[in-house]
Structures are given as C-alpha cells and as structure tokens.
SERO-4910 file (N, C-alpha, C, O; in steps of 0.05 Angstrom, whole numbers):
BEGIN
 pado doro    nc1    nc2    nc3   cac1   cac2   cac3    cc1    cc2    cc3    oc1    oc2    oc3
  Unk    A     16    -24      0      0      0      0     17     25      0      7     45    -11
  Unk    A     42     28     10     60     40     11     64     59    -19     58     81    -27
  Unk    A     78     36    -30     78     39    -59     50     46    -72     55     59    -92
  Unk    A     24     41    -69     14     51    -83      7     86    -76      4    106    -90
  Unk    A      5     81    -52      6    120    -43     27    133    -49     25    158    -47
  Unk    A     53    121    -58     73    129    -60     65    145    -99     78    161   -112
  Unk    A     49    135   -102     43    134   -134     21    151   -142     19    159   -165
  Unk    A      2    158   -122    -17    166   -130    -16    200   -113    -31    218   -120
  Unk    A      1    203    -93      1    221    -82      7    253   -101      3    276    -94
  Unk    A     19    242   -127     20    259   -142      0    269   -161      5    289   -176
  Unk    A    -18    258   -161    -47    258   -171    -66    276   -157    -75    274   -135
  Unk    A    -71    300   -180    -78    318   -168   -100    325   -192    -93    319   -215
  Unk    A   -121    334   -189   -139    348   -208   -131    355   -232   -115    373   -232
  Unk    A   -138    343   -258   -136    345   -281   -145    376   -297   -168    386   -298
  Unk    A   -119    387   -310   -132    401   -328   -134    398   -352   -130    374   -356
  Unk    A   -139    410   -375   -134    403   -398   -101    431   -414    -99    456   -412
  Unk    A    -88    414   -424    -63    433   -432    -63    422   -466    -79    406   -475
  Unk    A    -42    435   -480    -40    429   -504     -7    420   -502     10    434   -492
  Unk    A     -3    391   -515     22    377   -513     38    375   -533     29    367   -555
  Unk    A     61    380   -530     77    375   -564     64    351   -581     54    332   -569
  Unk    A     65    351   -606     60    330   -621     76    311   -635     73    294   -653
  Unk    A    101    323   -610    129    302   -621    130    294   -607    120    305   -587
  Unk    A    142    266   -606    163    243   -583    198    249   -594    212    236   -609
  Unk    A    200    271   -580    229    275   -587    232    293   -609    230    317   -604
  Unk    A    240    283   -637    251    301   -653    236    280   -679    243    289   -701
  Unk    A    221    259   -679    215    245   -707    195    235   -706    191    217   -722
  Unk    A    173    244   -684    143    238   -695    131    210   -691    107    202   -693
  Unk    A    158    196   -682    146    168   -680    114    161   -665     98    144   -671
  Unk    A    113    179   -645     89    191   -634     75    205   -634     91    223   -628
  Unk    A     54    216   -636     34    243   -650     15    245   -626     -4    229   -624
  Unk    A     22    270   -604     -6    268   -595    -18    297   -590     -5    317   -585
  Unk    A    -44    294   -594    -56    316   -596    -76    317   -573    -86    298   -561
  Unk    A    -78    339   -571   -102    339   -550   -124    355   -548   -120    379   -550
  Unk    A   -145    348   -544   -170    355   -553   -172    387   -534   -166    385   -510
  Unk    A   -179    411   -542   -179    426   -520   -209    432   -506   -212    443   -484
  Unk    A   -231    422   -522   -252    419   -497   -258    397   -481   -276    398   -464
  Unk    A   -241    373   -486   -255    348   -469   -230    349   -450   -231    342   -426
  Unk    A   -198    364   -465   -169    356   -442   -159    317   -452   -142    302   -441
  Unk    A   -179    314   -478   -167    284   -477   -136    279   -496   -137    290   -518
  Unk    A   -119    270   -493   -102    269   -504   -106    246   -523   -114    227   -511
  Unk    A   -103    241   -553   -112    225   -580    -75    222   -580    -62    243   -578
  Unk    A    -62    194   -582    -40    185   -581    -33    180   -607    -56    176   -616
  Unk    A    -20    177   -624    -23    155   -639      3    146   -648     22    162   -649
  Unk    A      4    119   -655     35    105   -657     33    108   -695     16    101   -712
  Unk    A     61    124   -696     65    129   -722    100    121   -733    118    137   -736
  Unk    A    101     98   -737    117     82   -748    111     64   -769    102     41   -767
  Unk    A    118     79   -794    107     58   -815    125     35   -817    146     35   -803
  Unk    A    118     14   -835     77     13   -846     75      2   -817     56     14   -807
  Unk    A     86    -17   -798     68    -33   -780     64    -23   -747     51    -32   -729
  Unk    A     85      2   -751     92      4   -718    101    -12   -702     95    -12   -678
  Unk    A    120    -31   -718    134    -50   -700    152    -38   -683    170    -23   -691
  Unk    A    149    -47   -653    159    -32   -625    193    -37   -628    205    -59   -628
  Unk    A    202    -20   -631    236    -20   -635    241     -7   -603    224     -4   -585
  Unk    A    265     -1   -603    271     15   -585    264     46   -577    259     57   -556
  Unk    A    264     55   -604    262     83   -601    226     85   -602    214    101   -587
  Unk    A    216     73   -614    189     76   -610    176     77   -587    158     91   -578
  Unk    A    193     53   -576    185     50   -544    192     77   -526    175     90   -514
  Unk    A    224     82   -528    229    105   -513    206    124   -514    191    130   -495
  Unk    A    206    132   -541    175    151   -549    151    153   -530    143    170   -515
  Unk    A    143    125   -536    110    120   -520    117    121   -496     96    122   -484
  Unk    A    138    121   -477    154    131   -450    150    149   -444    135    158   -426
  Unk    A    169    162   -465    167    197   -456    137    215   -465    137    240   -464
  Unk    A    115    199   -473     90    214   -479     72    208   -454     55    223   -445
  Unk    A     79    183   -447     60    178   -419     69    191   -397     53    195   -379
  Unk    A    102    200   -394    115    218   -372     96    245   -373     83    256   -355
  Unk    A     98    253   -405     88    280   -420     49    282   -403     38    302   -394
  Unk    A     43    265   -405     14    258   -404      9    268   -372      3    290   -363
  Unk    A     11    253   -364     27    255   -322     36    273   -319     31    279   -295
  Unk    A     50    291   -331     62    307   -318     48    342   -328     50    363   -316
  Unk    A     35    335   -354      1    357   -353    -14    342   -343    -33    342   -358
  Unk    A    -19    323   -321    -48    321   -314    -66    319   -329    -86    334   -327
  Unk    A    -64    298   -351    -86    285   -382   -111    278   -364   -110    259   -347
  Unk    A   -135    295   -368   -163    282   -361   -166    249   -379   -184    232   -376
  Unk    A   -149    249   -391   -148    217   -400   -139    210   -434   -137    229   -450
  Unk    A   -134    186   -444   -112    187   -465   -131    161   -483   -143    142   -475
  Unk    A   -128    171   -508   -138    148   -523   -111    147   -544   -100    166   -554
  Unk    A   -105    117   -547    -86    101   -560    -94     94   -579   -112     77   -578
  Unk    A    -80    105   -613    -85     95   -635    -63     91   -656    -40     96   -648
  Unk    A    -67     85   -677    -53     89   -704    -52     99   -731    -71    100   -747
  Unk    A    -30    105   -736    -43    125   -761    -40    105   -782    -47    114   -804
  Unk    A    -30     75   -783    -36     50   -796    -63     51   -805    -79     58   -788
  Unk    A    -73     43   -836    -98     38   -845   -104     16   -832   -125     13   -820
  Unk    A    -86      0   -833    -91    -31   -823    -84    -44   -800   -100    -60   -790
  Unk    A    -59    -37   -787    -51    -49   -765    -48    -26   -744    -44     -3   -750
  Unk    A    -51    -37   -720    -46    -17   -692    -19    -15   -686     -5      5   -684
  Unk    A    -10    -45   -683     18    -49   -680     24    -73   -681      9    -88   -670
  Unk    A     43    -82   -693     52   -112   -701     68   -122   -685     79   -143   -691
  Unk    A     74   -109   -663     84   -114   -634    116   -116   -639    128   -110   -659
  Unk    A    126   -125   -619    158   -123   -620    169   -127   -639    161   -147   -653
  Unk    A    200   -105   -653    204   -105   -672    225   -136   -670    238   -140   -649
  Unk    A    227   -154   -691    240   -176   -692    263   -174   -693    278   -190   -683
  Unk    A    274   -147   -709    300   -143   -715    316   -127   -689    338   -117   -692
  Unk    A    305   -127   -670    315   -115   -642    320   -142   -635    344   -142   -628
  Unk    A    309   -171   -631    320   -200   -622    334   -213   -640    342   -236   -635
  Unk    A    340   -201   -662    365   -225   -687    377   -225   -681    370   -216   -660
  Unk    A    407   -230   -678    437   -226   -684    425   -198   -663    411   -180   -672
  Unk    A    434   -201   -632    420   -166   -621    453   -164   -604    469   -179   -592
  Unk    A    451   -121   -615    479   -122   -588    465   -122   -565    444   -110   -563
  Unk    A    477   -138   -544    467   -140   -521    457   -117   -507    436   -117   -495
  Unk    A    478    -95   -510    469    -72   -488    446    -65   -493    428    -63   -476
  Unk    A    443    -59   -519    413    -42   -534    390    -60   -521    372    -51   -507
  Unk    A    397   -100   -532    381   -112   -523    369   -111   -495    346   -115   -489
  Unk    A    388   -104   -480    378    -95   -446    362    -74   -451    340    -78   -440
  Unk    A    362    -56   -461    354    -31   -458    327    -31   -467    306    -21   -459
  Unk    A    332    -50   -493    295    -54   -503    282    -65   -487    259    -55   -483
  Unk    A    288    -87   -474    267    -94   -456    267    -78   -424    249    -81   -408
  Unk    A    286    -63   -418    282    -49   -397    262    -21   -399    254     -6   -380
  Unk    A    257    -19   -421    241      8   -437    220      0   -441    205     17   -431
  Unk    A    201    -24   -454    183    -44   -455    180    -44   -427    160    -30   -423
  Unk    A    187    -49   -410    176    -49   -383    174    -23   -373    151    -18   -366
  Unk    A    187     -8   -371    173     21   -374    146     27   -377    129     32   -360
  Unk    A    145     25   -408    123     28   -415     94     21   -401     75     36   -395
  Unk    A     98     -5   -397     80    -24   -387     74    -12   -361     52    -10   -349
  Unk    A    104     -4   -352     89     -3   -318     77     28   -319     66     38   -299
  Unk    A     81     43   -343     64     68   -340     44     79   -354     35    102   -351
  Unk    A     34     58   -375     12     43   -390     -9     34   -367    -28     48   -361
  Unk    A     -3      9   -354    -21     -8   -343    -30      7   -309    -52      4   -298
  Unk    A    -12     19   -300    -11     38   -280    -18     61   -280    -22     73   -258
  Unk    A    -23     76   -310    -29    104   -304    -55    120   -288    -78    112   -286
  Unk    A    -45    142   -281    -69    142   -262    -88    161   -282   -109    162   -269
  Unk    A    -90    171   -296   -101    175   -321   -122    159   -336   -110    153   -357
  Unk    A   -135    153   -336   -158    142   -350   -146    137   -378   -133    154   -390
  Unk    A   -153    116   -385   -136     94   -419   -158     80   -435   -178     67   -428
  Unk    A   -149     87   -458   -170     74   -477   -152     64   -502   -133     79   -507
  Unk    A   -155     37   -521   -149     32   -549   -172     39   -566   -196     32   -563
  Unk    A   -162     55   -583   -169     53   -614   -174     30   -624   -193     34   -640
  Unk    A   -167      7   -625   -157     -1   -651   -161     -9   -677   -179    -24   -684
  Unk    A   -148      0   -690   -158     13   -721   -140    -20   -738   -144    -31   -759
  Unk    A   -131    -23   -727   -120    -55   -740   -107    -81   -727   -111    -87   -703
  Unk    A    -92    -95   -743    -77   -114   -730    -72   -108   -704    -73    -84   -700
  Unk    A    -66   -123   -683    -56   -121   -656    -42   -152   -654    -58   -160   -637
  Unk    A    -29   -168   -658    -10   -182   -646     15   -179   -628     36   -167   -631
  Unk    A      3   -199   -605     33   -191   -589     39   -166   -568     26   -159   -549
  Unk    A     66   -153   -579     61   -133   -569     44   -102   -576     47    -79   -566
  Unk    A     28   -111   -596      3    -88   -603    -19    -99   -589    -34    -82   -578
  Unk    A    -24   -123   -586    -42   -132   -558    -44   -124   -540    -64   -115   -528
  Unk    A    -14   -125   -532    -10   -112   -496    -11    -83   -497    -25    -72   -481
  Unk    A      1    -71   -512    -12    -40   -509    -34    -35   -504    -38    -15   -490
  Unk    A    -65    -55   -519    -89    -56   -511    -94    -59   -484   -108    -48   -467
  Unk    A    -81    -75   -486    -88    -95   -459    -85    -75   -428    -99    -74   -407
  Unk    A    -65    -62   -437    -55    -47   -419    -76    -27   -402    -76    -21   -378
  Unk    A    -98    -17   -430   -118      7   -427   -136     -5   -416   -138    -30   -416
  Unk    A   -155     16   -401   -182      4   -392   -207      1   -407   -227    -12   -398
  Unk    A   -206     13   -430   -221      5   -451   -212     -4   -476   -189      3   -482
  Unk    A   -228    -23   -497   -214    -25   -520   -241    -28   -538   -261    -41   -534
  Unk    A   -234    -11   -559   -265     -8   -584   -241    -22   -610   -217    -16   -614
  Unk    A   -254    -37   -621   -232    -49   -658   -246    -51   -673   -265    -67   -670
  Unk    A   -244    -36   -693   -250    -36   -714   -253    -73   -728   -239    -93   -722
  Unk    A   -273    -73   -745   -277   -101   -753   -261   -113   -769   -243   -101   -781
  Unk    A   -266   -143   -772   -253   -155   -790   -214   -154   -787   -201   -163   -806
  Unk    A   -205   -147   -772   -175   -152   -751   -173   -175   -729   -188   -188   -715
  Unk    A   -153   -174   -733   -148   -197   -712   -120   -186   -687   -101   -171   -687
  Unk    A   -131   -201   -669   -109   -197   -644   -114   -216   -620   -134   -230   -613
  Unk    A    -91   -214   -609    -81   -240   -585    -53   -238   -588    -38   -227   -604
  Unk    A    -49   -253   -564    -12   -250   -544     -1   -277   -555      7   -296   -540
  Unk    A      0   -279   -587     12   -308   -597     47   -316   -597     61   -322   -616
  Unk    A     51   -313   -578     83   -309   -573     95   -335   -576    117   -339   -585
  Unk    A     73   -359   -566     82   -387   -574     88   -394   -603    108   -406   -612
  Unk    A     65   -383   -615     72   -384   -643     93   -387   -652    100   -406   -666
  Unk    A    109   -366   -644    137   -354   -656    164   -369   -634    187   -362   -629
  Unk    A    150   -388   -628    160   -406   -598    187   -392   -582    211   -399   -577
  Unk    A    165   -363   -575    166   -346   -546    146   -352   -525    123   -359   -529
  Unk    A    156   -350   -504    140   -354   -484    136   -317   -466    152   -299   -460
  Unk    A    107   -321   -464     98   -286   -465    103   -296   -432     98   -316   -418
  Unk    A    119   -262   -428    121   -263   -398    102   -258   -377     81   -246   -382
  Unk    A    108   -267   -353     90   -261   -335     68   -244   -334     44   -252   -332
  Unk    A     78   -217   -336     66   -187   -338     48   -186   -368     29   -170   -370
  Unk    A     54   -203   -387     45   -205   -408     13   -213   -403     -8   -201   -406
  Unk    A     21   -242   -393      6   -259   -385    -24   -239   -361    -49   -239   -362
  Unk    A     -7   -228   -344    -26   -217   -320    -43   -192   -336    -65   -187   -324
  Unk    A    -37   -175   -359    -53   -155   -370    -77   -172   -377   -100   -165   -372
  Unk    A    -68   -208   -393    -86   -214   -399   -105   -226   -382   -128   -217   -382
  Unk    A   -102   -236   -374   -125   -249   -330   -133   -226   -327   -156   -227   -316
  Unk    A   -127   -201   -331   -142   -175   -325   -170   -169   -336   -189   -158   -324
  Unk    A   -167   -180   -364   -177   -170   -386   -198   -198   -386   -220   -193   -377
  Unk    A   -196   -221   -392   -213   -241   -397   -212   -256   -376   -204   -246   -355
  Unk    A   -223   -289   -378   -220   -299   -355   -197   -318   -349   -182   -320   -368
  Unk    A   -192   -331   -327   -162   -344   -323   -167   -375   -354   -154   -380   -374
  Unk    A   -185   -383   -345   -182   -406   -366   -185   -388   -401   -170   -393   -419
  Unk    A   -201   -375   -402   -187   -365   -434   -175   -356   -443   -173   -350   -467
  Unk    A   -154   -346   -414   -128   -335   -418   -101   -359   -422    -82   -358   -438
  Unk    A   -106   -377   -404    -93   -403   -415    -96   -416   -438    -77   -429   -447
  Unk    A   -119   -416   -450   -126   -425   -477    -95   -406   -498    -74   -412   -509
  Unk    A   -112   -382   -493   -103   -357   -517    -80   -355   -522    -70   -348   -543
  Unk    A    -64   -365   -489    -39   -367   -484    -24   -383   -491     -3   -377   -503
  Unk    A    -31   -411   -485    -14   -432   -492    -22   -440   -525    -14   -461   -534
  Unk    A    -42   -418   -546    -47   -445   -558    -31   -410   -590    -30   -410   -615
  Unk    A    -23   -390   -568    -11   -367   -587    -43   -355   -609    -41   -344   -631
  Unk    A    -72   -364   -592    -86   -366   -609    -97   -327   -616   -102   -310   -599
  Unk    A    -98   -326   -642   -106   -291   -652   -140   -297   -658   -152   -315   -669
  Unk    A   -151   -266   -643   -175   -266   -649   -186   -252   -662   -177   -229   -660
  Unk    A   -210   -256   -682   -218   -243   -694   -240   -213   -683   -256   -219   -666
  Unk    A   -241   -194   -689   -265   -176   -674   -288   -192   -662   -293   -189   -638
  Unk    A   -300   -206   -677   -317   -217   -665   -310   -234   -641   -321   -232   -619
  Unk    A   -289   -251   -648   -280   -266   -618   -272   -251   -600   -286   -255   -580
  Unk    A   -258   -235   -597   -245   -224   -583   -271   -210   -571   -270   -212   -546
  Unk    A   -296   -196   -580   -317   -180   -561   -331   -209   -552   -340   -209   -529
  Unk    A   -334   -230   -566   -350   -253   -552   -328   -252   -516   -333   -241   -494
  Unk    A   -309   -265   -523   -297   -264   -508   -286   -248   -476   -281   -258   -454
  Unk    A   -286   -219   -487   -286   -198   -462   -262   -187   -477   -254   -165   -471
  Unk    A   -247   -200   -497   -215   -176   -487   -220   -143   -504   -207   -123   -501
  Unk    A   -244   -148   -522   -252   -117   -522   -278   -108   -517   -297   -123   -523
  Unk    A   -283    -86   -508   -307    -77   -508   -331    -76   -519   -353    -80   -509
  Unk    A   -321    -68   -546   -345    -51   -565   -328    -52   -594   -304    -49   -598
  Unk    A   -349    -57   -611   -335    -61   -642   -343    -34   -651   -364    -22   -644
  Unk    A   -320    -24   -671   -337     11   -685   -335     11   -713   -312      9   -723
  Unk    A   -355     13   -729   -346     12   -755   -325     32   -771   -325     31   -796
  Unk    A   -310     46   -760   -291     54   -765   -271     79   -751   -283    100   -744
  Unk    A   -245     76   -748   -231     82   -735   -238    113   -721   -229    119   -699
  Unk    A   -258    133   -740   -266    153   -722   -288    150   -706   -293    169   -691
  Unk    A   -305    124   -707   -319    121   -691   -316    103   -661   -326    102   -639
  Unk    A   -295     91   -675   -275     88   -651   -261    106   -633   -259    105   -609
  Unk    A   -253    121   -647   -247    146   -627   -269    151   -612   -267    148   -588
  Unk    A   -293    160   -622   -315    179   -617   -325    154   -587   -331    161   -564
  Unk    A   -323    132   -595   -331    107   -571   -313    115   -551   -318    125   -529
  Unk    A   -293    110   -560   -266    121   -532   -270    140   -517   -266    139   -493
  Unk    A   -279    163   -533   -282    192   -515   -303    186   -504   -298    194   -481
  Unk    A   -326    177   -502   -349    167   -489   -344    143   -461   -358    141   -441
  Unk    A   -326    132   -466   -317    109   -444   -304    130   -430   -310    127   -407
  Unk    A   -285    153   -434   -268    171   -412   -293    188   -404   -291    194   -380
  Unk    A   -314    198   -415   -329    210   -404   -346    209   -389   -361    227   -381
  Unk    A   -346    173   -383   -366    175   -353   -350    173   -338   -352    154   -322
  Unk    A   -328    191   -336   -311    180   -312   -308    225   -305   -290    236   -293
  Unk    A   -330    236   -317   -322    265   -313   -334    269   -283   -320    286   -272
  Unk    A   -352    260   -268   -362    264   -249   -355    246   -223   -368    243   -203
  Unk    A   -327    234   -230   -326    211   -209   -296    229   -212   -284    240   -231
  Unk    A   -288    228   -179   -270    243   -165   -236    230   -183   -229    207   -177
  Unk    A   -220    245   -200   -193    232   -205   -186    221   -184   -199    200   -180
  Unk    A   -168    226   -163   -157    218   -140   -168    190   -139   -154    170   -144
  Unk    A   -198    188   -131   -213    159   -125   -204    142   -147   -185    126   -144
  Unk    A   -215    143   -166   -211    126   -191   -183    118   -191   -178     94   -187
  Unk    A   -160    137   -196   -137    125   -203   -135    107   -178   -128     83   -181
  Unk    A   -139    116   -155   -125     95   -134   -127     68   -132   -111     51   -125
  Unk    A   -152     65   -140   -175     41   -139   -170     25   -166   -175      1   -170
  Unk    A   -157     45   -185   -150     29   -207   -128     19   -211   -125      3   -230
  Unk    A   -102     27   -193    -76     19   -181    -76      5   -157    -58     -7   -146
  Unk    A   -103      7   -151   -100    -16   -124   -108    -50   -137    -98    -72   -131
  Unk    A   -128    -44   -158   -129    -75   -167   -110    -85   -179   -102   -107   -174
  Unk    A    -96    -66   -202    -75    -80   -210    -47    -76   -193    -27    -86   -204
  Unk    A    -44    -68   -176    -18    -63   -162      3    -95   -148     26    -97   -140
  Unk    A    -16   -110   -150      0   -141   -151     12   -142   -176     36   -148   -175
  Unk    A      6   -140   -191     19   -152   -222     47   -122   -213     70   -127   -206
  Unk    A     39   -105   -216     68    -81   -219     85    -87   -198    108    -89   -204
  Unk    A     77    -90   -163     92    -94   -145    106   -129   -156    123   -142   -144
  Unk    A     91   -137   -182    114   -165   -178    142   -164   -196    165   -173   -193
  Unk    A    127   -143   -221    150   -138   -237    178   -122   -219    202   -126   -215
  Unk    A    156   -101   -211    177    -88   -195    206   -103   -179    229    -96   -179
  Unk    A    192   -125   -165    207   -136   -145    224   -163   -166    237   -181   -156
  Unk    A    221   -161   -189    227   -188   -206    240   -166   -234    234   -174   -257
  Unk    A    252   -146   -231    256   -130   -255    283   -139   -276    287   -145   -300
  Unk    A    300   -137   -246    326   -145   -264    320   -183   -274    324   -194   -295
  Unk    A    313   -191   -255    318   -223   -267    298   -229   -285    301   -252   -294
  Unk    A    276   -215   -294    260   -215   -322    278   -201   -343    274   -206   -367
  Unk    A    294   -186   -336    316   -174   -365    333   -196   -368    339   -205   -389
  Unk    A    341   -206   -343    367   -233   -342    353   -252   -365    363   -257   -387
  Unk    A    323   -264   -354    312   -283   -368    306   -287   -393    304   -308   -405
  Unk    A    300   -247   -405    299   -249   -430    312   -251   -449    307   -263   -470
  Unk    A    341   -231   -439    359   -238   -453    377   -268   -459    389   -272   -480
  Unk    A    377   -288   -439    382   -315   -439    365   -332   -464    372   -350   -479
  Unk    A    338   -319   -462    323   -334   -475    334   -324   -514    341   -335   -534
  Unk    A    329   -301   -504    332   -294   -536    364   -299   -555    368   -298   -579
  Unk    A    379   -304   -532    409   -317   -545    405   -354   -549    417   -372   -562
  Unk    A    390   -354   -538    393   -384   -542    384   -394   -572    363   -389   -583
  Unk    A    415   -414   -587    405   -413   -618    379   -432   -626    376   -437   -650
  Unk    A    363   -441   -610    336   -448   -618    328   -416   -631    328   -412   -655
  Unk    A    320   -395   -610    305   -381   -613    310   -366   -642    296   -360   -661
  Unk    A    340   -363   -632    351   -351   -656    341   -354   -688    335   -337   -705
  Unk    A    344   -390   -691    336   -403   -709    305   -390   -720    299   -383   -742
  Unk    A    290   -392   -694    265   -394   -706    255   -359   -721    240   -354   -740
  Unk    A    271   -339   -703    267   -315   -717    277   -311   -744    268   -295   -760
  Unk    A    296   -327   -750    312   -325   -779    297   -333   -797    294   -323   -819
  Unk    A    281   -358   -785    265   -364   -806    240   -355   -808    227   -364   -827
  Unk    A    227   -335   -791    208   -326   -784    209   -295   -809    192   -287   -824
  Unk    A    233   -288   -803    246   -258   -823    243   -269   -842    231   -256   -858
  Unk    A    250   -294   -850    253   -300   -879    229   -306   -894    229   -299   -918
  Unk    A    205   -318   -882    176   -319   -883    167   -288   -894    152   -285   -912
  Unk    A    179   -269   -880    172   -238   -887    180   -231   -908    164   -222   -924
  Unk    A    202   -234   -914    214   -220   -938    201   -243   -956    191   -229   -974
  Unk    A    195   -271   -962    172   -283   -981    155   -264   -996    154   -258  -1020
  Unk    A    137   -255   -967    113   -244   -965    117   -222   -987    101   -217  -1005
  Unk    A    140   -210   -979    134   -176   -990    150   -179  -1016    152   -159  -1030
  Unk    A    164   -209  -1027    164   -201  -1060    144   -213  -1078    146   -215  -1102
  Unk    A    122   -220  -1063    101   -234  -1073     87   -204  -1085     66   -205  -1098
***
C-alpha cells in the first residue's frame, strides 16, 4: 500500500493543456489533444506496422511521462496505420541483437508497461488494426478497448515459440477470464473482432476508426463526475500485484529475457520467421 500511495500522491486534479506533437525530434508519436474534453488522441506512427523497436518505445515513455506530468483528463491510443495498430515487438531488435541495446529494449518495454497499465489517467485503445503480441499488450494495458472489424489480435508469442512473460500474461487475466487466458496463451491463439468482443478482451466493435475514437471519448467521459484521485487509486489498487511483482522481479526478467533470446533455438526460429517476411513482401 505504501507503494501505491507512493504513486498516487502525485495525482492531483486534471486540467486540460496542449502537448507537443512530437516524441522527441521524429514523430514516431503524435499526440494531440482535444482542447474541450483535455483528452489526449496518441497515436503510434511508425510505418507501415509500428513494430515496437527501441526508439518507438522510448517515445510512447516519454509521452506517458508527457501525459502525467500535464495532468491528461485521459488518453486514447491509436494508429495512423490503415490496417494495423501495431505488429508488436520489432523482430530485428532479437536477431543477431547487441546486447546492451538488447537490455535496454526490454528495460524500456517495461517502462512502458508499468506506465501504461498503471497510469493514473484514465486509458483507452483505438484499434484501427492488427494487434498481435506486443500491439495486444498496449491494448491490454488500457481500460477500454473499441476495434474496428474484420482484424485480428491475441498474445501469440508461442507461435513464434516465445514464451509471453509473466506481466504479459497478468494484463491478460485482467482483461478475460483465467481459463481463456490459458487457452489464448498456450495455444498463441489470434482473435478475430468478433472473438475477441464474444470473449471480453474488447469492449465494443466501431465501424470505423473515427468512430472508434468517438466510442473512446465516451468510455473517458463517464468518468467526468467521479472524483480523479478515487478512480486512479482504486484502479492501481487492483492492478498493483501484477506491478509490485515486476517491480520486485525486474532485473531477473531482463536476465531471463535476454538468456532466452540468445539461445540458438530461438535464434533459429526468428531467422526463419524474417525470412517468411521478406517471401511475403516479393510476392
């Protein structure tokens, strides 16, 4: 409990401000903010897929610090992808990786996560496309999620025979229930819009990505008459097991990942996984 007052004590009455529309100096992030609602419209701009590299990540870091630190009456997460949200971790950050960077990507990925799934800010997805993986967990992360139809998404890490970590795993038990989280989990299985709202891991389907927005701003807006302070706390108090575990398990989940990702199984299977890609795109 410590830690969570330690977290929320900075949570103070929301105004609405106007935020750079850079992450740094290259746009990888775009966010704008609405000046009568105070909602901040995110969106991941890395063509074509928004696959999470390092610097992308740093990005979506330094926009959630950005967000927190104007006091965002609340943030909706999208893409400026016609088709995909995010195609999740970039592959070419685990090939042949220099180690240090490799630390650094997954110590930034956890970042994210713990100020994604933690924010005391009110969170919503867009999503306007694909979500595998780690474009899942960015969902996963928010408290609402509206997708556009006919997409697919799920945490299929087995697939690519990764095993999704812990924290991966706990966004999802958040989101659906423990047994169709073990299904989704062990079987790397991707869902379609429709599965995925049968299911629980999203909300509400929108026929298209501005009406997804327009859904989003509606999910932050019944939250205009319910006290900030209360809400965030209450919304850091349920998930605050899953963060107090990473927290306390930080370095030896970097140890684990990087072990895992040198080992030449894995290696193998991304090579041939890249090479599947480049098929694709001289077809």
């Amino acid at each position: 409990m410590l830690r969570l007052f330690q977290r929320t004590t900075r949570i103070v009455a929301p105004a609405a401000r106007t935020l750079s529309s850079e992450a740094g100096n290259n746009k990888l992030v775009i966010t704008e903010v609405d000046d009568k609602t105070g909602y901040a419209t995110v969106t991941l701009n890395r063509p074509p897929v928004n696959s999470l590299n390092l610097e992308l990540l740093k990005a979506i870091s330094q926009t959630l610090d950005d967000l927190q630190n104007n006091k965002s009456r609340g943030m909706i997460l999208t893409s400026s992808s016609n088709t995909v949200f995010s195609a999740g971790l970039d592959i070419l950050e685990m090939y042949k990786p220099n180690q240090e960077r490799l630390r650094d990507f997954w110590s930034t990925l956890q970042d994210v996560w713990f100020k994604l799934y933690g924010s005391p800010f009110a969170t919503a997805a867009a999503i306007n496309g694909h979500a595998p993986a780690g474009g899942c967990l960015l969902s996963l992360c928010c408290e609402y999620r509206v997708m556009c139809p006919n997409y697919t998404i799920g945490l299929n890490e087995t697939q690519l025979g990764i095993v999704a970590p812990t924290w991966f795993q706990a966004s999802l038990r958040n989101t659906i229930s423990r047994r169709e989280s073990e299904m989704a989990l062990t079987l790397g299985k991707m869902y379609t819009t429709d599965e995925a709202l049968k299911v629980g891991m999203i909300d509400e389907i929108a026929d298209s990505k501005e009406k997804a927005l327009e859904q989003a701003a509606n999910f932050l807006n019944r939250f205009r008459k319910v006290s900030p302070m209360a809400r965030a706390m209450t919304k850091q108090a349920l998930r605050s097991k899953d963060i107090v575990e990473l927290e306390d398990n930080r370095s030896q989940d970097i140890d684990l990942f990087v072990y895992a990702v040198n080992q030449p199984a894995v290696q193998k299977g991304l090579e041939v996984y890249l090479e599947s890609l480049k098929k694709k795109a001289q077809k």
